[in-house]
C-alpha positions in Angstrom: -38.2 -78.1 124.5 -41.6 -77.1 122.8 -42.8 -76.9 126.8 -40.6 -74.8 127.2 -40.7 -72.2 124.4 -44.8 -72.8 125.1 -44.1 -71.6 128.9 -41.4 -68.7 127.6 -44.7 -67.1 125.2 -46.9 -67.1 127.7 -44.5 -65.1 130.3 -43.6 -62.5 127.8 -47.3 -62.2 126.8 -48.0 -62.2 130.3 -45.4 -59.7 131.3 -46.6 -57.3 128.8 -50.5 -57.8 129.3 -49.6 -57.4 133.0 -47.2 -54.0 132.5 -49.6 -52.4 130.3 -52.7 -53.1 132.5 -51.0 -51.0 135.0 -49.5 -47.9 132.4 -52.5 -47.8 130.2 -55.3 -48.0 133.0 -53.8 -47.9 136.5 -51.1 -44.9 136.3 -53.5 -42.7 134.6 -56.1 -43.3 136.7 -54.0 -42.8 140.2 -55.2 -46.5 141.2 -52.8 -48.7 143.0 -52.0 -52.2 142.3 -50.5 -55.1 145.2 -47.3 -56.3 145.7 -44.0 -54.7 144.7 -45.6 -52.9 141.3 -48.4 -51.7 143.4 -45.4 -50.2 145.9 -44.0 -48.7 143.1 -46.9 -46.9 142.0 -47.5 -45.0 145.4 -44.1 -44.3 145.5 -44.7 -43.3 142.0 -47.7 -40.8 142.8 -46.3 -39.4 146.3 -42.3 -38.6 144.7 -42.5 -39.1 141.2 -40.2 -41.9 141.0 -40.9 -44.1 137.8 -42.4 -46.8 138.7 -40.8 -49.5 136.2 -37.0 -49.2 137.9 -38.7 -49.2 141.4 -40.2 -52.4 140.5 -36.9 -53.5 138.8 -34.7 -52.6 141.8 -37.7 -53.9 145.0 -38.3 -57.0 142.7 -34.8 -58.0 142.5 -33.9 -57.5 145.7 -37.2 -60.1 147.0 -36.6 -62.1 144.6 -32.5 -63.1 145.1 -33.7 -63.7 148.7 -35.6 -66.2 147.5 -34.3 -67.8 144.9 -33.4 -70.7 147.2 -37.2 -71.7 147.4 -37.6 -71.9 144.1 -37.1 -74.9 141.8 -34.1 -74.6 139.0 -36.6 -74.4 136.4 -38.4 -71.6 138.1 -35.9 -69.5 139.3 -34.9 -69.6 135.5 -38.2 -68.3 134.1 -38.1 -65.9 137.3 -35.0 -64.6 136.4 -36.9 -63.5 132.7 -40.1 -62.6 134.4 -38.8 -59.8 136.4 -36.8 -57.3 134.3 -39.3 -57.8 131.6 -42.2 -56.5 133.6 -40.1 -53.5 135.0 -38.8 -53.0 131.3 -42.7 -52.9 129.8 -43.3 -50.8 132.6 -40.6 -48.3 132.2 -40.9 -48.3 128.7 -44.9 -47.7 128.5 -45.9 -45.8 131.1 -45.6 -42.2 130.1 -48.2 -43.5 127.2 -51.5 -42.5 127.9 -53.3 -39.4 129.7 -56.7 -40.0 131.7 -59.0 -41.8 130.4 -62.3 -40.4 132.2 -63.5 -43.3 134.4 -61.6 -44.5 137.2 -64.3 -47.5 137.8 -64.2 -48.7 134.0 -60.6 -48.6 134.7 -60.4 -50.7 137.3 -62.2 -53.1 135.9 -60.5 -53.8 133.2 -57.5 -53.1 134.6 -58.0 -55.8 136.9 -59.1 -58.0 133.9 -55.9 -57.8 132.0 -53.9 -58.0 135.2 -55.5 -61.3 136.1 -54.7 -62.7 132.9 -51.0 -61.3 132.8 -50.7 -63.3 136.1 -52.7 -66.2 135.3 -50.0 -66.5 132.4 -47.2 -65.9 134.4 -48.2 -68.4 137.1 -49.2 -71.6 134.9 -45.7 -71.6 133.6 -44.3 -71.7 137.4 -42.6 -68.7 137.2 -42.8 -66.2 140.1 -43.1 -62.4 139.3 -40.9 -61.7 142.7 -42.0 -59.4 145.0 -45.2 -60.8 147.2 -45.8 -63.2 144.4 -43.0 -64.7 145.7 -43.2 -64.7 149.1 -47.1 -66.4 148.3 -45.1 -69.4 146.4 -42.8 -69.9 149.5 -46.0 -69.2 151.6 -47.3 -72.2 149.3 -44.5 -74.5 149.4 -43.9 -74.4 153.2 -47.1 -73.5 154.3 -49.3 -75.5 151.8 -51.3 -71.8 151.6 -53.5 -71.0 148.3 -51.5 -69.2 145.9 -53.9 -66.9 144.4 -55.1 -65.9 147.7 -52.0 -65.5 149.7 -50.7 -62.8 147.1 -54.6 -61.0 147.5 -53.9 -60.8 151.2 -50.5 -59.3 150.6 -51.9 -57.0 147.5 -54.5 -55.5 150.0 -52.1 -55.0 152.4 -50.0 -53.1 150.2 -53.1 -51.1 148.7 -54.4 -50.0 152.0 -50.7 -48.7 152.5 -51.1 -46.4 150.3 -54.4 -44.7 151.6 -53.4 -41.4 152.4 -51.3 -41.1 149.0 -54.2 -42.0 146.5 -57.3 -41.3 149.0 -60.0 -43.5 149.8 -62.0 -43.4 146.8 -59.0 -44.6 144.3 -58.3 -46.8 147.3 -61.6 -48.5 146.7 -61.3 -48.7 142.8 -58.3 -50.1 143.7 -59.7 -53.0 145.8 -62.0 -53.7 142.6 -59.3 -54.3 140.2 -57.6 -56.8 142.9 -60.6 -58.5 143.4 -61.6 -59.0 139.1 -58.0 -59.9 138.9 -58.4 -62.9 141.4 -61.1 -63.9 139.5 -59.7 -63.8 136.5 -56.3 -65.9 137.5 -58.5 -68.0 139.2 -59.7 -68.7 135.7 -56.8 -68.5 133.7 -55.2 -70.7 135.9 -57.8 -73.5 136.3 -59.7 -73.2 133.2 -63.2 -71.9 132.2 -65.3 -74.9 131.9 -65.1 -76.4 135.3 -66.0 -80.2 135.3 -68.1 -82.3 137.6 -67.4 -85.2 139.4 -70.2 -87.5 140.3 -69.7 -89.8 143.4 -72.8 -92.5 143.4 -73.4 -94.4 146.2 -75.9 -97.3 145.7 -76.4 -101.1 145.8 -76.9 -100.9 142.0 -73.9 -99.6 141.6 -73.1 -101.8 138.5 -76.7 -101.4 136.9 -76.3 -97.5 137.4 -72.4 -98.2 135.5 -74.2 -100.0 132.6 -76.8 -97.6 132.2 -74.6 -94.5 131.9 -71.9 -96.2 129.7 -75.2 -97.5 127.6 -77.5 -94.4 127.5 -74.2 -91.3 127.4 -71.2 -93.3 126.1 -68.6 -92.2 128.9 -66.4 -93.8 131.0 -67.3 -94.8 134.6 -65.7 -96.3 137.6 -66.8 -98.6 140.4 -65.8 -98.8 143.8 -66.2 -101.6 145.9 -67.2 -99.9 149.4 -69.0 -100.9 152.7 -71.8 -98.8 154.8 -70.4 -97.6 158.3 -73.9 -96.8 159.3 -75.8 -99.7 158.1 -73.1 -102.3 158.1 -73.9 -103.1 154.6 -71.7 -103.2 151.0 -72.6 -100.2 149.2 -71.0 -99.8 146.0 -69.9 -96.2 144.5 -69.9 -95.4 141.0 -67.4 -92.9 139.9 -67.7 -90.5 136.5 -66.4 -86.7 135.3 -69.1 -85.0 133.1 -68.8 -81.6 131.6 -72.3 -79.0 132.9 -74.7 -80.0 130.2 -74.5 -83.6 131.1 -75.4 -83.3 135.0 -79.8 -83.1 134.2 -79.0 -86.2 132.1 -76.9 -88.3 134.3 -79.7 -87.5 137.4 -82.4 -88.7 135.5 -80.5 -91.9 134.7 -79.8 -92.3 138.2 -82.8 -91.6 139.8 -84.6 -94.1 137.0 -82.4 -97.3 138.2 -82.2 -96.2 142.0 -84.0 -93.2 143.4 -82.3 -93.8 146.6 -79.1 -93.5 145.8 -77.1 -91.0 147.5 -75.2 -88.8 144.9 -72.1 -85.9 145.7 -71.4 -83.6 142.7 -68.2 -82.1 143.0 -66.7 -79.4 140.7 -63.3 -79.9 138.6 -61.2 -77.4 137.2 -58.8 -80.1 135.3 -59.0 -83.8 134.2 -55.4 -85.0 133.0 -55.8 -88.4 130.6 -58.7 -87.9 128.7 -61.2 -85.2 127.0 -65.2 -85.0 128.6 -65.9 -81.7 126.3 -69.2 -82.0 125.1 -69.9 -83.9 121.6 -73.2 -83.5 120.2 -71.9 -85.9 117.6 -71.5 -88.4 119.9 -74.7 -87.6 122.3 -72.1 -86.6 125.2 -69.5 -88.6 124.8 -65.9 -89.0 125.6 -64.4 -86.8 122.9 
């Protein structure tokens, strides 16, 4: 129950972050936006329909279709998702006139619609429209999420070319691409890990020394040499950034021929590797 009155927060707040994004900074600025909301707003500049029931009634429709690809629990928070965003938008976005910069605007326009999404999408919900038709994409397809639904919001923007011109056009394609960024970031966290594959035959002495000298977990794997036809054991650890000079020199001092990968991680489930200064590093 508290995960799910956790995941019902972040919609609303991402619902509203996202409709406001677009009445505050978009509308006034004649930029454009992808998927449905973005269809809404050319419609929006080219016959003056408000933008917030076009959303309501393109989003609705996309979104019954494919209900059926959605699990329960997602076609639930879906069903909240979608009239609240139309309702924010409807109800804000007469608000505001100008503000004077279109390129500021887009900007940060694309900043709080990255985070409205990035919210929306960690819960699991679907905002409809393109959004969607990227999670089906994703579940039958096994596409990327984040950049099916850029695809489709490009698509959409370059639509609308001859309503908004080129120049809003190309503000436009700014705020799409500093929203990607930003649910890329939302959704897989600021503080990207690394993972540290060792290959060596020290492995264990390279395992004692880290566990000795930083005070963090490690793993060994038991492996074998293709090349050289030789056992050739891998040590296995997660640091955070600050760690990685450390964890070289340690490596390099018991082997300096050991063959290292460093791979970056967005999220480690079972255990904290924030740094600790109280702890010189360690496992927090």
């Amino acid at each position: 129950m508290n995960k799910f009155i956790k995941d019902l927060v972040m919609v609303i707040i991402g619902c509203l972050v996202y409709a406001l994004a677009l009445t505050l900074l978009a509308i006034p600025n004649q930029l454009a936006e992808g998927g449905v909301p973005g269809a809404s707003l050319i419609l929006h500049y080219a016959f003056g329909w408000s933008p917030g029931i076009v959303t309501f009634i393109l989003t609705a429709i996309v979104t019954t279709i494919g209900f059926r690809y959605l699990p329960k629990r997602s076609i639930f928070l879906s069903i909240l998702t979608v009239p609240l965003i139309s309702f924010f938008i409807y109800s804000t976005e007469n608000l505001v006139g100008n503000l004077g910069d279109p390129l500021i605007s887009a900007i940060f326009a694309g900043v709080f619609i990255g985070f409205g999404t990035g919210l929306i999408f960690r819960t699991g919900s679907a905002m409809g429209g393109t959004s969607l038709i990227a999670r089906m994409c994703q579940d039958r397809l096994g596409w990327n999420l984040v950049r099916t639904n850029f695809v489709f919001d490009i698509v959409i923007v370059l639509s609308g070319l001859l309503v908004i011109g080129p120049l809003n056009t190309m503000y436009t394609i700014v705020a799409l691409f500093v929203a990607k960024k930003v649910t890329d970031i939302v959704m897989e966290g600021l503080d990207p890990r690394k993972a540290v594959s060792i290959i060596s035959g020290r492995a264990p002495q390279i395992a004692d020394e880290i566990i000795a000298q930083m005070n963090i977990s490690v793993t060994v794997f038991k492996g074998y040499g293709g090349y050289l036809k030789q056992d050739a054991d891998m040590t296995y650890v997660i640091i955070n950034k600050y760690q990685l000079m450390r964890l070289k020199r340690i490596i390099s001092t018991v082997d300096e021929n050991a063959f290292v990968v460093i791979h970056d991680v967005r999220d480690v489930l079972g255990g904290s590797f924030a740094w600790d200064e109280t702890r010189k590093g360690g496992v927090r």
